[in-house]
C-alpha positions in Angstrom: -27.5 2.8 -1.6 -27.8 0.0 -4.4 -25.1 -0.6 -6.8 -25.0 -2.9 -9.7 -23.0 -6.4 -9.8 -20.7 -5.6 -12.9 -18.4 -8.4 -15.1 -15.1 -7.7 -14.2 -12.8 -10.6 -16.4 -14.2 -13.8 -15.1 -15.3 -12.2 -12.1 -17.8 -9.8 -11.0 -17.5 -6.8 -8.7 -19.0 -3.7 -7.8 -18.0 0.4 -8.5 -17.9 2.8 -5.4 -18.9 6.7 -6.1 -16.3 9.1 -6.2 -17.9 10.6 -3.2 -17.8 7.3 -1.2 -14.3 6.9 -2.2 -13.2 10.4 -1.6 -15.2 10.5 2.0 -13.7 7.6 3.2 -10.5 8.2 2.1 -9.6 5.0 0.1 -7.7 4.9 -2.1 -6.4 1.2 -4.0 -7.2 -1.4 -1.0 -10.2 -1.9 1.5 -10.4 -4.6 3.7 -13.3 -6.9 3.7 -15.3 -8.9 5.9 -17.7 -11.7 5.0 -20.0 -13.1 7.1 -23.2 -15.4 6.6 -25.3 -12.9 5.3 -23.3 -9.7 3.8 -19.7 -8.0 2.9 -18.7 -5.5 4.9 -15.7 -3.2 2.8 -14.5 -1.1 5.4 -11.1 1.4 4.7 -7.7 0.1 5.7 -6.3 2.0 8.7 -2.6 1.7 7.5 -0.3 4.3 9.4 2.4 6.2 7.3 5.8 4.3 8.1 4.2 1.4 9.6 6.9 -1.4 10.6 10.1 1.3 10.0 11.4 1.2 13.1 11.3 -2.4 13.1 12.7 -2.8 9.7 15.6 -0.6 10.7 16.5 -2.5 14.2 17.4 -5.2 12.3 19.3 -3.7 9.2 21.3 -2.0 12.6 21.8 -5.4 14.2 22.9 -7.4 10.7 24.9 -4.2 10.1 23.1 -2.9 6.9 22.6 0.5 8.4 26.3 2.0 7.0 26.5 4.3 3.9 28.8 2.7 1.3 31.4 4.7 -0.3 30.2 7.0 -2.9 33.6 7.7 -5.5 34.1 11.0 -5.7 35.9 13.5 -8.0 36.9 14.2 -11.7 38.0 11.1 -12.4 35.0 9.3 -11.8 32.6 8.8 -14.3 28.6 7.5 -13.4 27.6 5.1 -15.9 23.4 5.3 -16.5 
């Protein structure tokens, strides 16, 4: 498939199809490759919730894991 080189600002870039896109499943990022003689864009194979668990081990351990007190009743009033 050849695509145009297109101004972009002061740099230049390139559209993808709608049916490349959509096929591939990209959405905002693709991670490229360059080598001596092309560009490879190939889709990022990011997993949902990646680095949670991780992320939550160490709000446990610095003890940033409890609920803080939420006021409750009439008296209370929550300010926007």
């Amino acid at each position: 498939m050849i695509v145009s080189v297109v101004s972009i600002g002061n740099s230049r870039g390139i559209r993808l199809p709608k049916m490349v896109l959509e096929s591939l499943a990209i959405k905002d990022k693709v991670e490229m490759e360059v080598t001596e003689t092309s560009i490879v864009l190939k889709p990022l194979q990011e997993a949902p919730r990646q680095g949670w668990q991780e992320a939550f081990t160490q709000m446990h351990l610095q003890g940033e894991d409890m609920l803080e007190d939420i006021p409750t009743g009439e008296d209370f009033e929550w300010e926007w």
